[in-house]
C-alpha beads as a LAMMPS data file, in Angstrom:
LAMMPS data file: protein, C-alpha beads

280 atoms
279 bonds

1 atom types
1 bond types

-500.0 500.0 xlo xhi
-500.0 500.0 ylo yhi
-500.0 500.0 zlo zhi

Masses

1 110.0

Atoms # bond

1 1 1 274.291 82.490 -307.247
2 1 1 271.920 85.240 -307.773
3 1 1 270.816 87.176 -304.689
4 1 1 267.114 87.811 -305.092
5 1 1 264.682 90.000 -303.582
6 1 1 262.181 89.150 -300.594
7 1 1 258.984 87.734 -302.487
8 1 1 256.010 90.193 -301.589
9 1 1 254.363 88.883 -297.945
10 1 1 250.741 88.703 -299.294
11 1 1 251.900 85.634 -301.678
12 1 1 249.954 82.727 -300.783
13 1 1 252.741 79.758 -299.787
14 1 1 251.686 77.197 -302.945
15 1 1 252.527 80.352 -305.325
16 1 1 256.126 80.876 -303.092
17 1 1 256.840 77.225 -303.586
18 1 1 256.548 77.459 -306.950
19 1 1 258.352 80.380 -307.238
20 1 1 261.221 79.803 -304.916
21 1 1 262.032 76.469 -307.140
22 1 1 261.770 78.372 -310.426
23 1 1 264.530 80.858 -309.351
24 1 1 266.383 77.976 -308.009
25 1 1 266.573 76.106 -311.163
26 1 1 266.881 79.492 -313.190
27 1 1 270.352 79.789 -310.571
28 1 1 271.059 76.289 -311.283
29 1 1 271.556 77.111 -315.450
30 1 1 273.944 80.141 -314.746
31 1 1 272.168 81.928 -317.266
32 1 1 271.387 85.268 -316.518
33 1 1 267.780 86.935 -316.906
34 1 1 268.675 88.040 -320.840
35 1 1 270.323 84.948 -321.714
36 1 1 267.057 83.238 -320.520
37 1 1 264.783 85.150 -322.335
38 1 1 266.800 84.431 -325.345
39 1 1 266.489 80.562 -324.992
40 1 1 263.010 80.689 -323.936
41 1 1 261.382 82.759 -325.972
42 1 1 259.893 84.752 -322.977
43 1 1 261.523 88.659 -322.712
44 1 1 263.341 89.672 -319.418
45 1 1 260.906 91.999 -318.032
46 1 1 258.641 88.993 -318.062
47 1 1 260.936 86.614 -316.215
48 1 1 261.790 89.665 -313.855
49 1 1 257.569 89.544 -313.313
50 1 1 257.710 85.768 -313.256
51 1 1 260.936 85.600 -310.542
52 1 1 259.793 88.206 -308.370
53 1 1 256.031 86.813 -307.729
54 1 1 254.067 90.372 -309.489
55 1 1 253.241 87.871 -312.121
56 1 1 252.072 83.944 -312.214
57 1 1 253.905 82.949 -315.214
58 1 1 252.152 80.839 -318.143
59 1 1 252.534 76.525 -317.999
60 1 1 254.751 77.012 -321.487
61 1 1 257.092 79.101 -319.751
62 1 1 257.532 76.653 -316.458
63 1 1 258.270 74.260 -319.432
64 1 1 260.625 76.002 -320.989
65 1 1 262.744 76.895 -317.475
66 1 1 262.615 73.161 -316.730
67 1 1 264.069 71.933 -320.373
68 1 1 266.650 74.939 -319.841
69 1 1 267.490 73.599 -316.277
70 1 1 267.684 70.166 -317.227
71 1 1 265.213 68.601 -315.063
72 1 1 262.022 66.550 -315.966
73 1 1 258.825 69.735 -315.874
74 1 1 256.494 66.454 -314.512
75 1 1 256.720 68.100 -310.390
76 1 1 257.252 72.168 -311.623
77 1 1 253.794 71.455 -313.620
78 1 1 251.977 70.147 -310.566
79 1 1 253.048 72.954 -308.530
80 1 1 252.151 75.473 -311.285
81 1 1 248.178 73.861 -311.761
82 1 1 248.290 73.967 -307.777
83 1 1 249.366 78.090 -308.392
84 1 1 247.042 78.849 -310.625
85 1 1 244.114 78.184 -308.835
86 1 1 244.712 79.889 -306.035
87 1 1 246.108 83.293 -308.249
88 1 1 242.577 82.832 -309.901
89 1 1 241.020 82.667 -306.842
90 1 1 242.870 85.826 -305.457
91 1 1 242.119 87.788 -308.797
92 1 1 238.593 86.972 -308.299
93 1 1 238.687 88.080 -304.886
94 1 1 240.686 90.932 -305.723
95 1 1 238.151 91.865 -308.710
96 1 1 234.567 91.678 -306.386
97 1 1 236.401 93.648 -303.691
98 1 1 237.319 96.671 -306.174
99 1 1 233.453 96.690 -307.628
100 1 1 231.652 96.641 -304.629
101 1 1 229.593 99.727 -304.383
102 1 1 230.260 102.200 -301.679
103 1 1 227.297 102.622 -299.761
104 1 1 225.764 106.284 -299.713
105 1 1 225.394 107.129 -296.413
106 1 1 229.757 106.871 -295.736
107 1 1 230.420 108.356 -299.348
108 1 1 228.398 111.365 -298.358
109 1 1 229.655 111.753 -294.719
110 1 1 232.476 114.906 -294.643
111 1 1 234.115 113.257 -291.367
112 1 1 234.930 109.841 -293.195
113 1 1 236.745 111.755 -295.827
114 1 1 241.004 111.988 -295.275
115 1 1 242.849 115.345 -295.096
116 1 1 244.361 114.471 -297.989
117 1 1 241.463 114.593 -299.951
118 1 1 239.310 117.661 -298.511
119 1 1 242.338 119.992 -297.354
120 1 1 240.867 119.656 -293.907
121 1 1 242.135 118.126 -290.457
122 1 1 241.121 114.561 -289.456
123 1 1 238.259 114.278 -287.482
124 1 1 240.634 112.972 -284.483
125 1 1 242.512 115.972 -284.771
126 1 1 240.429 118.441 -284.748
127 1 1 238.359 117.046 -281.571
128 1 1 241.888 117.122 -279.791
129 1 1 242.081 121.116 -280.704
130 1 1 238.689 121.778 -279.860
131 1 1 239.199 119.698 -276.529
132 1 1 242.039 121.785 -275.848
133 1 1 240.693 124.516 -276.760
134 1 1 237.461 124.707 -274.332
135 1 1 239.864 123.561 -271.656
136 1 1 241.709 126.743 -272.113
137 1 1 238.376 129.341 -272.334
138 1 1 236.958 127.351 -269.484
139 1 1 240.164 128.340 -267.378
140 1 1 239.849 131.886 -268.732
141 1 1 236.161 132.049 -267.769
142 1 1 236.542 130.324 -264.364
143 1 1 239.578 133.043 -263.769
144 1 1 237.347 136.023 -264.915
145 1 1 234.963 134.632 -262.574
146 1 1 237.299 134.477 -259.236
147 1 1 238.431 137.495 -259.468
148 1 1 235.072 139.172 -260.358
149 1 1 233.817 137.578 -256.538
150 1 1 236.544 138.986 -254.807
151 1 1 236.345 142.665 -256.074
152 1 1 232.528 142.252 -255.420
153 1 1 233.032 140.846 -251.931
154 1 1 236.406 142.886 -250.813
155 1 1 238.550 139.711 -249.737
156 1 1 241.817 139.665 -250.125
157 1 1 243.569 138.659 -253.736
158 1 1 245.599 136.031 -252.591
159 1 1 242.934 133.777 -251.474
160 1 1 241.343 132.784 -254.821
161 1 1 244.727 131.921 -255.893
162 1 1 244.755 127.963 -254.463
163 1 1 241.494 127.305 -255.781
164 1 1 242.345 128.643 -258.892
165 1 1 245.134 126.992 -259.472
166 1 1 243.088 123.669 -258.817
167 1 1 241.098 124.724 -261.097
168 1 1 243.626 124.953 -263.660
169 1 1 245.020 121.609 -262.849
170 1 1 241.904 119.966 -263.112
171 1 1 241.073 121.619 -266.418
172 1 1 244.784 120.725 -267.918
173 1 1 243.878 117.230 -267.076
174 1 1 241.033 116.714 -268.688
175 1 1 242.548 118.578 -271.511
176 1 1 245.243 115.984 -271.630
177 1 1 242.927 112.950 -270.856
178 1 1 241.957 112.493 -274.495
179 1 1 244.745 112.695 -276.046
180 1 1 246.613 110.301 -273.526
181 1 1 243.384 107.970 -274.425
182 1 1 244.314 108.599 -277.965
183 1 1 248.307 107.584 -277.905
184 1 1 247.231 103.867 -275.432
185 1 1 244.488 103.469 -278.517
186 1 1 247.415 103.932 -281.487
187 1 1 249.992 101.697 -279.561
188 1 1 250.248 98.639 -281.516
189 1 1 249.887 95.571 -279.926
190 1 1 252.693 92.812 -278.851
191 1 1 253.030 90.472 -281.119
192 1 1 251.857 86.623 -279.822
193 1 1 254.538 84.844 -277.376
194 1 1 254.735 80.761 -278.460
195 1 1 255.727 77.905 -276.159
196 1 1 257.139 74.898 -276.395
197 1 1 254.893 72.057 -274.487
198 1 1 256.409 68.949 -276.379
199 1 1 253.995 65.821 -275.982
200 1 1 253.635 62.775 -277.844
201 1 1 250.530 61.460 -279.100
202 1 1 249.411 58.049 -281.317
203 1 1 253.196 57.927 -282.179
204 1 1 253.586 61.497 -283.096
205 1 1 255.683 64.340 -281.225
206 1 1 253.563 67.644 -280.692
207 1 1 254.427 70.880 -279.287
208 1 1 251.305 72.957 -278.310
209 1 1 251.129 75.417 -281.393
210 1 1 249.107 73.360 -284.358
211 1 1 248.500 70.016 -284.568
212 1 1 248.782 70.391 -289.119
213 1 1 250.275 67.541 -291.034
214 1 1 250.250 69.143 -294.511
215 1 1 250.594 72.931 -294.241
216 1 1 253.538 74.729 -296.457
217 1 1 255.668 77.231 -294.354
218 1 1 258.679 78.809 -296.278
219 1 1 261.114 82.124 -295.698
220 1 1 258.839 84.906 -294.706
221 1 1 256.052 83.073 -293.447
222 1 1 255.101 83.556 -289.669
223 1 1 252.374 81.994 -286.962
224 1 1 251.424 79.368 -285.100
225 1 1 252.900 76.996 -287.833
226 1 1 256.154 78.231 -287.922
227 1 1 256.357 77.954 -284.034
228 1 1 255.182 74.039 -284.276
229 1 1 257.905 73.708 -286.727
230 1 1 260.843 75.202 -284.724
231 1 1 260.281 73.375 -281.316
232 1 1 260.009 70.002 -283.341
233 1 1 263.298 71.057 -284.978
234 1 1 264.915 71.961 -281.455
235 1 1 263.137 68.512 -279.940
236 1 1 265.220 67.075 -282.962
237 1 1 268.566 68.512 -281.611
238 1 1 268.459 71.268 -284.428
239 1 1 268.916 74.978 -283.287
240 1 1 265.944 77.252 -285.365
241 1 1 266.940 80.283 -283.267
242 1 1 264.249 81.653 -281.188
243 1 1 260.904 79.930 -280.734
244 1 1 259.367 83.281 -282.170
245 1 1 257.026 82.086 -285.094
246 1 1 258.777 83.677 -287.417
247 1 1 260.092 81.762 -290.705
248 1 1 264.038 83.447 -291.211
249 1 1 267.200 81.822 -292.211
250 1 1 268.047 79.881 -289.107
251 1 1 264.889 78.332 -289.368
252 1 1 265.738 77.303 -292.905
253 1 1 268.991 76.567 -292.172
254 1 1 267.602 74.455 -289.722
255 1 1 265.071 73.015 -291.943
256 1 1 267.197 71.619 -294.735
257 1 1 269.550 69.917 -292.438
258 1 1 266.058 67.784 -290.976
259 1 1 265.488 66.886 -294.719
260 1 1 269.170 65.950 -295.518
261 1 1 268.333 64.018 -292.572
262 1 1 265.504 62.221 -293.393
263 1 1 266.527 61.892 -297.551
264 1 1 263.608 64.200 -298.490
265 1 1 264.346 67.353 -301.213
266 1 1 266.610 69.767 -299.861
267 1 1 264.885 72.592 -299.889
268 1 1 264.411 74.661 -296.686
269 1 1 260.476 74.569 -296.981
270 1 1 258.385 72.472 -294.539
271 1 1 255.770 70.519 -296.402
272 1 1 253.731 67.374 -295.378
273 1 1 256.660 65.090 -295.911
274 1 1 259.151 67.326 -293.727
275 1 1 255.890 67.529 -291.423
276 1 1 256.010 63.499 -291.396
277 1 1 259.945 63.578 -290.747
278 1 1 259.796 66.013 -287.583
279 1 1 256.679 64.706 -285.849
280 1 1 258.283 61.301 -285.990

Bonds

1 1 1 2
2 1 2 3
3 1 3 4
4 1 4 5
5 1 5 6
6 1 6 7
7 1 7 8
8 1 8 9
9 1 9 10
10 1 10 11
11 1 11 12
12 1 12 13
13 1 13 14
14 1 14 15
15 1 15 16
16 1 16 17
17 1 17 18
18 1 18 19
19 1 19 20
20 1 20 21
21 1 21 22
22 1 22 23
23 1 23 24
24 1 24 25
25 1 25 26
26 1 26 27
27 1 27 28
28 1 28 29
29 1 29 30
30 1 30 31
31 1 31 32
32 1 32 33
33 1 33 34
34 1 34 35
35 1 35 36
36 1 36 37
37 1 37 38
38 1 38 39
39 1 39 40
40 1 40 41
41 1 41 42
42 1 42 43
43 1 43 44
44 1 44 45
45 1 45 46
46 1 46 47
47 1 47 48
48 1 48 49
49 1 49 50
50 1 50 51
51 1 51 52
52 1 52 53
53 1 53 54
54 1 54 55
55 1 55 56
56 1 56 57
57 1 57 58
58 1 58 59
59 1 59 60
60 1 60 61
61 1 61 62
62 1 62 63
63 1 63 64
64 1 64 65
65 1 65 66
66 1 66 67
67 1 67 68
68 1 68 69
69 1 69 70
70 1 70 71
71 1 71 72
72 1 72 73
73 1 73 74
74 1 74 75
75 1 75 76
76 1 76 77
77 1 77 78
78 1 78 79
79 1 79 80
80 1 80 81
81 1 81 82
82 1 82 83
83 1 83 84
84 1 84 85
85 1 85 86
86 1 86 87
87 1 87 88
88 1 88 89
89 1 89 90
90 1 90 91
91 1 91 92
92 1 92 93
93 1 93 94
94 1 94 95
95 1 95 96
96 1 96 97
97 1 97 98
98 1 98 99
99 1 99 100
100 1 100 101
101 1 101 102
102 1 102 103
103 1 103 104
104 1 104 105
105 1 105 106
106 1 106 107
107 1 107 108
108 1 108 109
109 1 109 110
110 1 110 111
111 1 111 112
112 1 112 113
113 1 113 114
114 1 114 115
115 1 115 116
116 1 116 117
117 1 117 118
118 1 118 119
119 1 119 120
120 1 120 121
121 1 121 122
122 1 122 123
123 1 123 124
124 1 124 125
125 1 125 126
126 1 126 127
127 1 127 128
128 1 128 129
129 1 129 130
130 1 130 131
131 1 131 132
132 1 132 133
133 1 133 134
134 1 134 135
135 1 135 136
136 1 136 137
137 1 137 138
138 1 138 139
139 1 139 140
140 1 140 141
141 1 141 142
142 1 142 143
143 1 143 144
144 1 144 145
145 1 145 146
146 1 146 147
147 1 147 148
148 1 148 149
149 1 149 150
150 1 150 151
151 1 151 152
152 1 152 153
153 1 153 154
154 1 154 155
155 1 155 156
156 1 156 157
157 1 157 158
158 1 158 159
159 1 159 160
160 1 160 161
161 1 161 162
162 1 162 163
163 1 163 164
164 1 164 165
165 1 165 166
166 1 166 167
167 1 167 168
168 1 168 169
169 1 169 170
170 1 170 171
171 1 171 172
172 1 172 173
173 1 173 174
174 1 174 175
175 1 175 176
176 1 176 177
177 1 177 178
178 1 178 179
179 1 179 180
180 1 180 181
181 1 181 182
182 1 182 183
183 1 183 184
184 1 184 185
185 1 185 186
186 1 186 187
187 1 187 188
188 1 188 189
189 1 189 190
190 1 190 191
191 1 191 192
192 1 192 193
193 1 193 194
194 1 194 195
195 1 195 196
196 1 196 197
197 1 197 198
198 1 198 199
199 1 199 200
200 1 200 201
201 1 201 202
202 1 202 203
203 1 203 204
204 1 204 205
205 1 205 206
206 1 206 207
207 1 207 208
208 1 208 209
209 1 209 210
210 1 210 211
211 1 211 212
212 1 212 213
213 1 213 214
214 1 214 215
215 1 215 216
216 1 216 217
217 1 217 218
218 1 218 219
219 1 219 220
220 1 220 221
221 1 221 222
222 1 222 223
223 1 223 224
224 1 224 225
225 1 225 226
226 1 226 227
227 1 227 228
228 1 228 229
229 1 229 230
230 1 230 231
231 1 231 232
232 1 232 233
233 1 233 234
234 1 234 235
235 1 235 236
236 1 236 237
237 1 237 238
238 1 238 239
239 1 239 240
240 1 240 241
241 1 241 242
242 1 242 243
243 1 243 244
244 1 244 245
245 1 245 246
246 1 246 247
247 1 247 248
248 1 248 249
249 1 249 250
250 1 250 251
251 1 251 252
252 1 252 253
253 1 253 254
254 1 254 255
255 1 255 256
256 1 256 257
257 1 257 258
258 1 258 259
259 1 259 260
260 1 260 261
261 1 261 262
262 1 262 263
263 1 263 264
264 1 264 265
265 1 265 266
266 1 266 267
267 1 267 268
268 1 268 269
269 1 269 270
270 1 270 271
271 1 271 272
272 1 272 273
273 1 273 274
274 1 274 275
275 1 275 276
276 1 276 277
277 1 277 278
278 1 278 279
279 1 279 280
């Protein structure tokens, strides 16, 4: 069986479906990639589009697969009208996004612009150096001043030395307050912690996470869905792995052996009839 590549995480889950069951039936022929294009009509840098998810393949192509594979095109073809309305949809969104003008007043401001693109320092950057920098001549200028007083004033040279050295401290401090400022703003964020609080409700087992009855959750996919999904598998006596919202191969693992369960289609995504099957 062909090992494929992770799908790209921006595909929308009705496009994965469709995908994940065209490679599965394109495994299930033992051809490979050049032996399909050559009974489909359809080269093998297309299929390599098609199978990887860069490219939303045509309905005479699905066709094709499906009367290679063997198996009746009636369900691929749903999935595939189902896929290419939301692909349009993303083009479109895609499309508006990249024409939208730019409005004047940030295309003509230098700070906005990246040091890639100017040869300069980022604005964050450089207000870190000149922070840093007027901590230092302040220190210099506060020092100049001490020691001007106490040749003015005849006292002794060791007694500016404590409040100098306060002074310093308190100057390296606030030269070091913005950038410490700076690293707690960069820190990225924990990711969400999921619990599970099983309950049942009008004859249906719940868990705290999403109450959905029809959303599609596959390999890759993470969220408040995917957590849902694993404590109802673990309520079911099925091991998911961690209760971490995160769709990977226990999870799936865990998933098909609910459906072989329950007689549904074996295959490791949770849909609204493998919804049905774990809230019971």
């Amino acid at each position: 069986m062909s090992r494929w590549a992770a799908l790209p995480a921006e595909l929308d889950p009705r496009v994965r479906q469709l995908v994940v069951r065209l490679r599965r039936l394109k495994d299930h022929s033992g051809l490979s990639l050049r032996q399909l294009a050559a009974r489909t009509g359809y080269s093998q840098k297309s299929w390599e589009r098609y199978l990887g998810g860069r490219s939303l393949p045509p309905r005479e192509a699905v066709e094709a697969l499906a009367r290679v594979g063997g198996e009746e095109p009636t369900r691929l073809l749903a999935l595939h009208e189902v896929a290419t309305e939301v692909w349009g949809k993303r083009r479109g969104a895609a499309t508006s996004a990249a024409q939208a003008p730019v409005p004047e007043a940030e295309a003509t401001r230098p700070e906005l612009l990246s040091a890639d693109a100017t040869g300069t320092r980022s604005p964050g950057r450089s207000l870190r150096i000149a922070l840093v920098a007027g901590a230092v001549a302040l220190v210099l200028a506060v020092s100049t001043a001490v020691f001007l007083v106490v040749r003015l004033t005849g006292h002794d040279e060791e007694r500016p030395t404590a409040p100098l050295a306060a002074t310093a401290t308190s100057a390296s401090a606030s030269a070091s307050a913005p950038a410490s400022a700076s690293a707690s703003r960069s820190a990225p964020p924990e990711g969400p912690t999921y619990t599970c609080r099983i309950e049942r409700i009008d004859g249906r087992w719940y868990a705290g996470n999403s109450r959905t009855q029809d959303a599609v959750v596959a390999d890759g996919h993470a969220g408040p869905e995917v957590a849902e999904a694993q404590c109802l598998l673990r309520r079911a006596g099925i091991s998911p792995g961690g209760i971490d919202g995160i769709f990977g191969p226990m999870t799936e693992r865990a998933v098909k052996q609910v459906q072989k369960r329950a007689g549904l289609v074996v295959d490791g995504i949770v849909g609204p009839h493998t919804w049905k099957a774990l809230r019971g």
